[in-house]
C-alpha positions as MATLAB code, in Angstrom:
seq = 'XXXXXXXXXXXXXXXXXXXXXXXXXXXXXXXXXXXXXXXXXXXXXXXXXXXXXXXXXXXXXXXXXXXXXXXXXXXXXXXXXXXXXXXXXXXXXXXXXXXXXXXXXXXXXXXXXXXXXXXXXXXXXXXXXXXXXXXXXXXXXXXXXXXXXXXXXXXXXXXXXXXXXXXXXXXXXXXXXXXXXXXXXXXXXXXXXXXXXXXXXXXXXXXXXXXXXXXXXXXXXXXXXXXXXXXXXXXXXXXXXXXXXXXXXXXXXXXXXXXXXXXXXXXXXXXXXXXXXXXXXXXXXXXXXXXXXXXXXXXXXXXXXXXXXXXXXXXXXXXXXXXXXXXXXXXXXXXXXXXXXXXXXXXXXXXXXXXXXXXXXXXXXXXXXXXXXXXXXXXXXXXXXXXXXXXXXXXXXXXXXXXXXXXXXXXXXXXXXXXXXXXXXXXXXXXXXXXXXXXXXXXXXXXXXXXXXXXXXXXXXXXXXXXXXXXXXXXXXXXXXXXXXXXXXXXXXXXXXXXXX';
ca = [
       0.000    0.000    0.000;
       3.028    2.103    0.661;
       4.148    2.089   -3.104;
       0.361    3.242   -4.258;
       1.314    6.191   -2.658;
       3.579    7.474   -4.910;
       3.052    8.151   -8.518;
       5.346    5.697   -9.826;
       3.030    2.833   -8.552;
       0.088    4.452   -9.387;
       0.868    4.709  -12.625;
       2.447    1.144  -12.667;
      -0.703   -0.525  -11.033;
      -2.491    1.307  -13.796;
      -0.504    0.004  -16.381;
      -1.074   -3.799  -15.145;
      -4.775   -3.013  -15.267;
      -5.046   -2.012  -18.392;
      -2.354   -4.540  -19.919;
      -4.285   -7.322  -18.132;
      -7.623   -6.094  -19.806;
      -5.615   -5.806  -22.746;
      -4.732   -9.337  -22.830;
      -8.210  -10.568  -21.389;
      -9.886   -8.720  -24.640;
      -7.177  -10.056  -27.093;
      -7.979  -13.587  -25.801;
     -11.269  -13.269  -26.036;
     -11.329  -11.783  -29.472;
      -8.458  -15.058  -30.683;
     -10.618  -17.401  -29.473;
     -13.690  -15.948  -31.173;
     -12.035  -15.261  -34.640;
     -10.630  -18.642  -34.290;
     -13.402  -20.516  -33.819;
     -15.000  -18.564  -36.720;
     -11.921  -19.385  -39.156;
     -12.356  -23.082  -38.571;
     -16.036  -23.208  -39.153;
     -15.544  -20.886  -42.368;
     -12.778  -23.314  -43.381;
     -14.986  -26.599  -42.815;
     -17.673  -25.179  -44.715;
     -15.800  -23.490  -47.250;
     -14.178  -27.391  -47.857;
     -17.548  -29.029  -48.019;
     -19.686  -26.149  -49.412;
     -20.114  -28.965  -52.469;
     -20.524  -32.266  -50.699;
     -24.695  -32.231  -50.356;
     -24.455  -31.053  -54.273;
     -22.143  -34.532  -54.881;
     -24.125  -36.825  -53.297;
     -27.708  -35.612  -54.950;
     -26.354  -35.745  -58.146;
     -24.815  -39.370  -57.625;
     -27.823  -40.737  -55.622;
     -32.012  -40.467  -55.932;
     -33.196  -39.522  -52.744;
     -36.419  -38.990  -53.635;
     -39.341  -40.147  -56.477;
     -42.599  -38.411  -57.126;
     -42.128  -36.404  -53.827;
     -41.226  -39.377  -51.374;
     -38.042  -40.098  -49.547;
     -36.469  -43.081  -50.885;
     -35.601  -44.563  -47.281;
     -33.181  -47.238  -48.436;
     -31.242  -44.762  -50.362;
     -31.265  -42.247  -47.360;
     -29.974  -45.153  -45.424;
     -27.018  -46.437  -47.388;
     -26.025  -42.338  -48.016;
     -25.955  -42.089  -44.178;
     -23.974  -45.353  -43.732;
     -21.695  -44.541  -46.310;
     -21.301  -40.888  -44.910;
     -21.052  -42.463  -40.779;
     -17.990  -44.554  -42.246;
     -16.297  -41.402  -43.717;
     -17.466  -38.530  -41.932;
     -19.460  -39.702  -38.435;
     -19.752  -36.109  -37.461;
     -22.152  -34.928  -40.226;
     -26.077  -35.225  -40.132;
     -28.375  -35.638  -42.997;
     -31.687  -34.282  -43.382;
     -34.148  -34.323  -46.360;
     -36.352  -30.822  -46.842;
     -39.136  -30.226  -48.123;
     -39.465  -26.953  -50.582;
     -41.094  -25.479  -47.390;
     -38.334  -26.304  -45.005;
     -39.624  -28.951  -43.396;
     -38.019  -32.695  -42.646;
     -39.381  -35.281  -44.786;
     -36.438  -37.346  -43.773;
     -33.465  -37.571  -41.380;
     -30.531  -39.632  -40.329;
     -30.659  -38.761  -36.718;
     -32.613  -40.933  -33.984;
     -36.418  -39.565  -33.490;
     -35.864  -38.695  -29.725;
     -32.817  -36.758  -30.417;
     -34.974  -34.046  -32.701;
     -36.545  -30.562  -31.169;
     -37.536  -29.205  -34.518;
     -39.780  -30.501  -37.640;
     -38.719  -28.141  -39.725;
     -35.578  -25.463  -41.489;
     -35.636  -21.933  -41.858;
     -34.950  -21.284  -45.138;
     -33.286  -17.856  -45.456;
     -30.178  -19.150  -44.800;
     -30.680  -22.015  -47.145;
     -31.233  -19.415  -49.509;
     -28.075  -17.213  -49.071;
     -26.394  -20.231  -49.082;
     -27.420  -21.178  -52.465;
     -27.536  -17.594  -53.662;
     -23.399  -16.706  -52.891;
     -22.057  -19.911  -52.367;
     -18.572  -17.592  -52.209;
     -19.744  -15.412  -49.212;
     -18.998  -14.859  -45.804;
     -19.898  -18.308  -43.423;
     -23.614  -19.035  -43.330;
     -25.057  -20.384  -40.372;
     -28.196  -22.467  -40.628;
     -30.650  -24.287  -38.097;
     -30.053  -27.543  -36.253;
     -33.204  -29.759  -35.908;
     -31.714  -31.310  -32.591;
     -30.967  -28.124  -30.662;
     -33.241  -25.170  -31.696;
     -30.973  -22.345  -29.788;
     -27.983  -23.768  -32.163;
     -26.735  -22.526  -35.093;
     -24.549  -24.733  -37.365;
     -22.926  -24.297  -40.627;
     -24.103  -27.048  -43.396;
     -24.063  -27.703  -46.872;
     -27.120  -27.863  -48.792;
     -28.524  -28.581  -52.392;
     -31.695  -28.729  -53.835;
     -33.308  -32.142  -54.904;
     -34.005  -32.811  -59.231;
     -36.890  -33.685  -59.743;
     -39.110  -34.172  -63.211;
     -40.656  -30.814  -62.900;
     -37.752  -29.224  -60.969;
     -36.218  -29.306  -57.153;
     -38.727  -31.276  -55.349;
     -36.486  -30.618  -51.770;
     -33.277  -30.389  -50.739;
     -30.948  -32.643  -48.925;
     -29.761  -30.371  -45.695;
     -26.520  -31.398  -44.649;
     -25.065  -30.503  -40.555;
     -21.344  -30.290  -41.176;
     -20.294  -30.821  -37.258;
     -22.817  -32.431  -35.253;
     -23.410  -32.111  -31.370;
     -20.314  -34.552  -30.338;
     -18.066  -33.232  -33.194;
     -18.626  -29.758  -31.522;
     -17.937  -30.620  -28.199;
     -14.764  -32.341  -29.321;
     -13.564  -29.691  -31.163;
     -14.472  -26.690  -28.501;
     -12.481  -29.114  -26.017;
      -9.193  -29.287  -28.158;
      -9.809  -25.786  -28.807;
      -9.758  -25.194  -24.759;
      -7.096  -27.346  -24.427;
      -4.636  -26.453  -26.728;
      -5.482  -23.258  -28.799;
      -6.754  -21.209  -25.825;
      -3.492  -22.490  -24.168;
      -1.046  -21.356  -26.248;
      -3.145  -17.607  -26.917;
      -3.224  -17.259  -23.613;
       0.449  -18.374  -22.657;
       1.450  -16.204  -26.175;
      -0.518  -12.792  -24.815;
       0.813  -13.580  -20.965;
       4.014  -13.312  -22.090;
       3.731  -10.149  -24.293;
       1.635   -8.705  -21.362;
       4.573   -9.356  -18.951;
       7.376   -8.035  -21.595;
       5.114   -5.195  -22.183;
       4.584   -4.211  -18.535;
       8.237   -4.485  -17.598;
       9.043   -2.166  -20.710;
       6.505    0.114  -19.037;
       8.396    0.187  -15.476;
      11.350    0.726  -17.276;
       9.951    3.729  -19.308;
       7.753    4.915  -16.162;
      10.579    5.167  -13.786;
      12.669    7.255  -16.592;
       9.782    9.520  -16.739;
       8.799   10.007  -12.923;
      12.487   10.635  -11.764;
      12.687   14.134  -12.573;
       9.356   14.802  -11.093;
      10.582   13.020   -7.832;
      13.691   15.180   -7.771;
      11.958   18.114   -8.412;
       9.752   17.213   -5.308;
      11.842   16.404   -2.639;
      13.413   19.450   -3.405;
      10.350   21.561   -3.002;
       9.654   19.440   -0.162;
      13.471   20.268    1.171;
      13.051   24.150    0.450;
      10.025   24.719    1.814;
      11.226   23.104    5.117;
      14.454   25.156    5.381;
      12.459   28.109    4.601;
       9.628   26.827    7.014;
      11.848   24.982   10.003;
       8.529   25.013   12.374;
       7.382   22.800    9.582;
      10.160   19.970    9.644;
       7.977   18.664   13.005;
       4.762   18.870   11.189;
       3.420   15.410    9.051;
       4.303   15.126    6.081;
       2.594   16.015    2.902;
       0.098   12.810    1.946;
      -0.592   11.387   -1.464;
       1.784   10.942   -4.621;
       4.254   13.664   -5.787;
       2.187   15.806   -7.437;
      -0.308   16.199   -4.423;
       2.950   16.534   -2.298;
       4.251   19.417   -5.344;
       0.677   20.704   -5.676;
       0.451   20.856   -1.582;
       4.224   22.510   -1.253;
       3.306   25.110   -3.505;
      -0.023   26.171   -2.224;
       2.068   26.514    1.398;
       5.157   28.275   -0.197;
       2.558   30.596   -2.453;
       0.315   31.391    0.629;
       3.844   31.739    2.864;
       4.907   34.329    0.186;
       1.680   36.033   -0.007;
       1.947   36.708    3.684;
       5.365   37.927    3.606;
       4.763   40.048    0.254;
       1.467   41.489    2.584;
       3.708   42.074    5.601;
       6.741   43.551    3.361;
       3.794   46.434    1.888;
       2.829   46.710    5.400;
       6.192   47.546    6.581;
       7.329   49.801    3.533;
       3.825   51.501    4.377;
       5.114   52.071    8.433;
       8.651   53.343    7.175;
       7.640   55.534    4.363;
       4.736   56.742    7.338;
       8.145   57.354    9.891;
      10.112   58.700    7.606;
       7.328   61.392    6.444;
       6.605   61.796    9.666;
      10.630   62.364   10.876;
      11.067   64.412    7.952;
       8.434   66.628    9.404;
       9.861   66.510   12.626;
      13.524   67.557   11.496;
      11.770   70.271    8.994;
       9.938   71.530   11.929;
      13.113   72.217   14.395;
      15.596   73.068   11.743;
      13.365   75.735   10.943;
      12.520   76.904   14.620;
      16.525   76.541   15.156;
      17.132   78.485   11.845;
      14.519   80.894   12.608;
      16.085   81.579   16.096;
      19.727   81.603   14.973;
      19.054   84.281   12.322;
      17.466   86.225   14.442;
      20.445   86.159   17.237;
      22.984   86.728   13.953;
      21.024   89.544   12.575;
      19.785   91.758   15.910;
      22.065   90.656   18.348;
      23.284   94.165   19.238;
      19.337   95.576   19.033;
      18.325   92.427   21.864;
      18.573   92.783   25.713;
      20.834   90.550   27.498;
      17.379   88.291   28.672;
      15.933   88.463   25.158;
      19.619   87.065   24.115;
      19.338   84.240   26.740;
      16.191   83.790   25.816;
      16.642   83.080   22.245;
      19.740   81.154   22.882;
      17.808   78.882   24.926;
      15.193   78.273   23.022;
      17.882   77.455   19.623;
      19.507   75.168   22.420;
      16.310   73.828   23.108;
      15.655   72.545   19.511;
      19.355   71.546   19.144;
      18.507   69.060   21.367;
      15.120   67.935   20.386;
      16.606   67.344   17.082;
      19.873   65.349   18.837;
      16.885   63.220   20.744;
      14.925   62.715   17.148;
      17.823   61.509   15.589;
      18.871   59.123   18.115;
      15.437   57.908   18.542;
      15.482   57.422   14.993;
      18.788   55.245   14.821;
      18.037   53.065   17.785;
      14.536   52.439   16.993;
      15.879   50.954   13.040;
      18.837   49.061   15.222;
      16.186   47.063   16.894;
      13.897   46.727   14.201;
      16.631   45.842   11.199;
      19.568   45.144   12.748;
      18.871   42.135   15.059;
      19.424   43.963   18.291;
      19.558   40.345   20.531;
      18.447   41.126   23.876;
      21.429   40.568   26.985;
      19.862   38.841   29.469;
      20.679   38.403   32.883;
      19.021   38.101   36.145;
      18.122   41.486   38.270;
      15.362   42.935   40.695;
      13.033   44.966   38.509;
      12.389   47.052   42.692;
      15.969   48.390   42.639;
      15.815   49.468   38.494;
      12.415   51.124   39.254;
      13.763   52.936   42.467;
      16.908   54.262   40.392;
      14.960   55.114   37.577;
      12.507   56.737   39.837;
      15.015   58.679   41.662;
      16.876   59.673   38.195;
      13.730   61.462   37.482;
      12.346   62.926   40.541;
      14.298   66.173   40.093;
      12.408   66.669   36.698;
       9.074   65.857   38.611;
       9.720   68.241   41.052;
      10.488   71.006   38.635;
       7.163   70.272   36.923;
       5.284   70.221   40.405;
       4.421   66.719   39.390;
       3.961   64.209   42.477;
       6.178   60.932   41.241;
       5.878   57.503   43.335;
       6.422   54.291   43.280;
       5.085   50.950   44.778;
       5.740   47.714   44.610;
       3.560   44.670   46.340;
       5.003   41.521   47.225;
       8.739   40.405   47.977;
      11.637   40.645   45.654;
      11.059   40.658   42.077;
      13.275   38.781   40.570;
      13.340   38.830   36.389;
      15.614   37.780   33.903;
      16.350   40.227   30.755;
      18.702   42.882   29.032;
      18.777   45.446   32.564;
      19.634   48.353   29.628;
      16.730   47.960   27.730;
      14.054   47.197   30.335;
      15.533   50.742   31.846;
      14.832   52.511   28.479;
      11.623   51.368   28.567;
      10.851   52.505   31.891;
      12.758   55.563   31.419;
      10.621   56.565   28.271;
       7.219   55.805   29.650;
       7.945   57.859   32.954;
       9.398   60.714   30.716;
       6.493   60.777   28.515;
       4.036   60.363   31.922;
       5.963   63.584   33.115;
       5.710   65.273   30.229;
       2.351   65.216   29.717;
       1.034   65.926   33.261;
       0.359   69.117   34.663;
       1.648   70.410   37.882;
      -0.420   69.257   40.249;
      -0.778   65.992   39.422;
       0.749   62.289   40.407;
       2.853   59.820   38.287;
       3.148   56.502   40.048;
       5.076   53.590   39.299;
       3.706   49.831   40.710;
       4.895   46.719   40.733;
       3.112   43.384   41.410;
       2.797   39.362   41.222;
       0.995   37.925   38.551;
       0.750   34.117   38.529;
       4.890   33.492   37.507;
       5.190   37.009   36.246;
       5.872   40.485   37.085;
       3.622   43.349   36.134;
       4.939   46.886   35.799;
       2.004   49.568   35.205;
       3.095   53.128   34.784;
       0.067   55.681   35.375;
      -0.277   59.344   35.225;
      -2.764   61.995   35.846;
      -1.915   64.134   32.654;
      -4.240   65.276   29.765;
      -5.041   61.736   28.283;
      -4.464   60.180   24.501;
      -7.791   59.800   22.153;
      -8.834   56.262   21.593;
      -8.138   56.145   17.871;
      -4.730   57.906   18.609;
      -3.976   55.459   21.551;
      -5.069   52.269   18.801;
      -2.189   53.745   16.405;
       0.528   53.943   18.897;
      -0.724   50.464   20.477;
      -0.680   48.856   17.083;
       1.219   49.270   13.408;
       1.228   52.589   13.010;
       4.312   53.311   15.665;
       4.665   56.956   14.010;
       2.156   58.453   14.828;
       2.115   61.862   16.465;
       0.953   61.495   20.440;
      -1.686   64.460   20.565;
      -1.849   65.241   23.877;
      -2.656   68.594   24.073;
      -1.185   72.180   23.283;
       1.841   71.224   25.104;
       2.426   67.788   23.284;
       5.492   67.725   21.024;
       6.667   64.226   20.729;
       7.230   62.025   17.683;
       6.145   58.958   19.274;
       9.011   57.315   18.693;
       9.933   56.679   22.313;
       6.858   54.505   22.705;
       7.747   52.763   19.110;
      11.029   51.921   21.193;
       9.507   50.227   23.810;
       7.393   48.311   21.829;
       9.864   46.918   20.490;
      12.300   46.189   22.805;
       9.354   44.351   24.943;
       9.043   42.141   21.515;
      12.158   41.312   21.544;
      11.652   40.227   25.404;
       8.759   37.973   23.965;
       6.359   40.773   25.854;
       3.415   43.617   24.794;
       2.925   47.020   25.890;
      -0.822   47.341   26.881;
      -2.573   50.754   27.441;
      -5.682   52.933   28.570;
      -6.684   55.917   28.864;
      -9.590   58.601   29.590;
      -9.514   62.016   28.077;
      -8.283   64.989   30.923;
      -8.292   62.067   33.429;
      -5.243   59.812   32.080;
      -3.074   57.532   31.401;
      -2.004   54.281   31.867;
       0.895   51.614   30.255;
       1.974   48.248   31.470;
       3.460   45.438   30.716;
       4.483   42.170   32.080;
       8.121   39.802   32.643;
       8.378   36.345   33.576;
       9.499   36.056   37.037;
      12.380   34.431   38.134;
      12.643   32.135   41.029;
      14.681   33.523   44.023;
      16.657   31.604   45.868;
      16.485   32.029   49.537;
      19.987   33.340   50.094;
      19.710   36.250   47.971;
      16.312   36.802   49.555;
      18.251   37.117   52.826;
      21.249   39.399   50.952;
      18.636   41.790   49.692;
      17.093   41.633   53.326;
      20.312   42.361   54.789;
      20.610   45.346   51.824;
];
């Protein structure tokens, strides 16, 4: 059953099967072709014998059988020919005298069409004719009409094989004709079906190459696939089920590869903007420094320097964005991991910023529930991320408010959520920055002026940590991000060093 499952032995089982019938039909048409030649031939050689013996014996006077001429015709014909039967016709067809026993006969009587195509084209094609003793038969004969004084007064009918004769000769037939045919076409069949293999296997190769190399591509290029089951059927369903994967596969790729050229030409558009928009505010500023510089007060000068300062380094902070977000999206940034508390990053980070905080009048905390927090990452990246998402909480809160910082348990993970009371992100604006579109301008109010690429960072640098940044938020009420790390066991003695810390 295994071989049926490749072409090669489908086609090779079909072969047999239609050899076989081949050779079934061939011996089937021998055997009836032959068994027509030898009747043709008998007949053909006796086509004259009923015509020899009428003209060299009376068979009948005035319209009688002469039965003592009938008889010594039949024994003379039993010691020369026992297979024959004689019958004497009337001009209607029917027996006015036989040579066969009276119990033997079915039928009184001859149909006389083909006595007459018989006599009409002696030449012709065989002629088969009735057979008093079996009424279903159909024999071949000779037959010739009887003189008479006022014309043919009958006809002597003449069976050329009779019932036993037949039998014989179907049972040599069987036995040695049908023999031979069948051993003759057996033997072609089997020379013919090897030839086939031969030819077959010449054939399929190529197409068995070509698919175990489709098979072998589209694994390398698929390696989650190499555990999967293998493709069923013959080669082409294996070809035919390779490419629909590879096509769909490629379709998907081709669909993410538009997707991505849409994001980048999106970033760049929206970067290009960016850097327009503070080269020309820098520009703007440094003109106006070069050109009334002796007409400006010493604050107006500060002033203006400031603010140029200020874009200088907007535009540094764009640019860097820029470059670190394409490192970790094209340049296979591969995360450092190693094992530290996510309290003691928070509480550094938190403390690295609480200066700003308190400039703003913002209130920042943090909390964290539960012991030590053990996780296991790349401690540089997990403190961009925090150190972005607090910035940008900062940023967009007004004094006044609170930006707090908690950390918690969550069934073999840690959660981080970082929330702030600030001015809030729309919901279709928060669905861009939570999804494709990492571009996207973060409007936040008259005060907002980020490029959103900060939060485009920490997407994905949680990716690459196999995590998601999740967020909500509520217009003037708002914001909050989290995310969450898989937790790493700790062992007791560093509980008790960080205790002792």
């Amino acid at each position: 059953m295994m071989l049926l499952n490749h072409l090669y032995g489908r086609l090779a089982l079909t072969l047999f099967v239609l050899l076989t019938a081949v050779g079934l039909g061939m011996l089937a048409v021998t055997h009836h072709f032959n068994s027509r030649y030898q009747l043709e031939a008998s007949q053909k050689l006796n086509h004259d014998l009923a015509q020899h013996i009428v003209s060299e014996t009376m068979l009948m006077q005035d319209g009688k059988v002469d039965k003592r001429a009938l008889k010594e015709i039949f024994h003379m014909m039993m010691v020369i020919n026992p297979s024959i039967e004689l019958y004497v016709l009337g001009m209607d067809g029917k027996l006015l005298g036989y040579s066969a026993p009276p119990g033997k006969l079915q039928s009184m009587a001859v149909g006389m069409v083909p006595i007459q195509a018989f006599l009409s084209d002696g030449s012709g094609p065989i002629v088969l004719g009735d057979n008093p003793r079996d009424k279903a038969a159909r024999k071949i004969f000779s037959v010739a009409p009887i003189p008479g004084q006022q014309g043919a007064q009958g006809y002597l009918y003449i069976i050329l094989a009779n019932e036993e004769a037949t039998n014989l000769v179907q049972g040599l037939q069987k036995s040695y004709v049908q023999r031979a045919s069948a051993w003759t076409i057996g033997l072609a069949i089997l020379a013919a079906f090897l030839a086939g293999l031969f030819v077959l296997s010449r054939l399929t190769c190529r197409l068995r190459r070509l698919t175990a190399e489709v098979v072998g591509f589209k694994q390398q290029a698929s390696p989650e696939t190499v555990s999967m089951a293998a493709p069923s059927g013959d080669e082409i369903a294996q070809l035919q089920e390779s490419f629909h994967e590879m096509s769909r596969r490629i379709d998907a790729q081709m669909l993410e590869m538009r997707r991505a050229d849409g994001l980048r030409r999106e970033r760049v558009a929206q970067m290009s903007h960016d850097l327009r928009t503070s080269l020309t505010s820098l520009n703007g500023y440094l003109e106006t420094l070069k050109f009334k510089a002796d007409r400006l007060s010493q604050s107006e000068y500060q002033a203006f320097l400031d603010t140029a300062l200020r874009h200088s380094e907007r535009l540094a902070r764009l640019i860097s964005d820029f470059f670190e977000l394409a490192k970790l999206e094209h340049c296979g940034a591969v995360p450092e991991r190693e094992r530290f508390s996510l309290i003691e990053l928070v509480q550094d980070i938190v403390l690295k910023f609480q200066p700003l905080a308190d400039a703003r009048g913002v209130h920042l905390e943090w909390h964290a529930e539960g012991g030590a927090c053990q996780v296991e990452a790349d401690i540089g990246m997990i403190e961009r991320v925090l150190s972005n998402l607090i910035a940008n909480a900062l940023k967009f809160t007004l004094s006044g408010g609170r930006v707090s910082v908690q950390i918690e348990h969550e069934s073999g993970a840690v959660g981080v959520r970082i929330s702030d009371t600030g001015v809030g992100i729309e919901p279709k604006v928060l669905n861009a920055l939570l999804g494709d579109a990492t571009s996207a301008l973060i409007h936040r109010g008259a005060h907002s002026d980020s490029s959103g690429l900060g939060l485009a960072i920490v997407k994905q640098v949680l990716a690459l940590h196999g995590a998601c940044l999740r967020g909500e938020s509520v217009l003037d009420e708002g914001t909050t991000f989290s995310f969450t790390l898989p937790a790493v066991a700790v062992k007791q003695a560093d509980v008790r060093v960080m205790e002792k810390a």
